[in-house]
C-alpha positions in Angstrom: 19.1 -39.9 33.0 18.9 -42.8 31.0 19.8 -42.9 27.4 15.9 -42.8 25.2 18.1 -45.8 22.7 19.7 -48.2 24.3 18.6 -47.5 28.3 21.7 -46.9 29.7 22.7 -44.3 32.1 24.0 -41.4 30.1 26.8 -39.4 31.3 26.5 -35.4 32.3 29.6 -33.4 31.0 30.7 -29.3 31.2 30.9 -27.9 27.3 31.9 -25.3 25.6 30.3 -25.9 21.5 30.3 -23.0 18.9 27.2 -22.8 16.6 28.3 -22.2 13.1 24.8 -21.2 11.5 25.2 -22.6 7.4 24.1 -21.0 4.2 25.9 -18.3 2.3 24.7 -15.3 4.1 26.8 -16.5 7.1 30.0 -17.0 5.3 31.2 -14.1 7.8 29.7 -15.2 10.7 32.2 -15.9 13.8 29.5 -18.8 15.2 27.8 -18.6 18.6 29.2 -19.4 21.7 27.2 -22.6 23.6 28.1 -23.3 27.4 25.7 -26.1 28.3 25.9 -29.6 30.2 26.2 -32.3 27.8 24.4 -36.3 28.2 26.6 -38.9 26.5 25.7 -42.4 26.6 28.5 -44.3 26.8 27.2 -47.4 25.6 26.1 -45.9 22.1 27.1 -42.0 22.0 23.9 -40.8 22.1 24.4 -37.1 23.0 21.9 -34.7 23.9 21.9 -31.1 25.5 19.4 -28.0 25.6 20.4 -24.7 24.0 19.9 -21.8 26.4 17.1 -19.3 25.3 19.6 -16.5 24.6 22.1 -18.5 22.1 18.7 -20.1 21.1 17.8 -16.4 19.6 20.9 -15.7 17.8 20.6 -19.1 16.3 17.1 -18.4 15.5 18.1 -15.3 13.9 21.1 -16.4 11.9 19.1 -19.5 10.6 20.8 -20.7 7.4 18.8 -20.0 3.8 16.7 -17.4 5.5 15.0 -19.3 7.4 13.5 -18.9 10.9 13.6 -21.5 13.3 10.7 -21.8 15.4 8.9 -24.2 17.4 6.1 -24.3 15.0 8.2 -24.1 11.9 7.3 -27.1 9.4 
C-alpha cells in the first residue's frame, strides 16, 4: 500500500498494542489486548492499522466519559 500523505510505500509490521480506554470509570481497567498488522510509512510515520471486530467491542464498550463509539456516533 502506499502511504494516503506523502505516496510512499508503507511498510507491513506484526504488533502487539494494548488499548488503554480513558476517563475515570476506567482507572481499573487492565487495557485491551490488540494483535494486528501495522502500515508505517517510512518516509513520514504515517501509521495505520484496523482493530479486529472483537477488541473493537470491548473498546466500544469501555468508551471513555460514557460514551459509545459507533460508526454513526457524531
Amino acid at each position: 500500500m502506499f502511504c494516503p500523505i506523502c505516496s510512499f510505500e508503507q511498510e507491513e509490521f506484526s504488533t502487539e498494542m494494548v488499548v488503554h480506554p480513558g476517563g475515570i470509570k476506567n482507572v481499573g481497567n487492565p487495557g485491551i489486548l490488540v494483535v494486528q498488522k501495522v502500515l508505517v510509512c517510512s518516509q513520514c510515520g504515517l501509521s495505520q492499522f484496523t482493530v479486529p471486530k472483537a477488541e473493537l467491542e470491548l473498546l466500544t464498550a469501555t468508551a471513555p466519559n460514557g460514551r459509545h463509539l459507533t460508526a454513526d456516533a457524531s
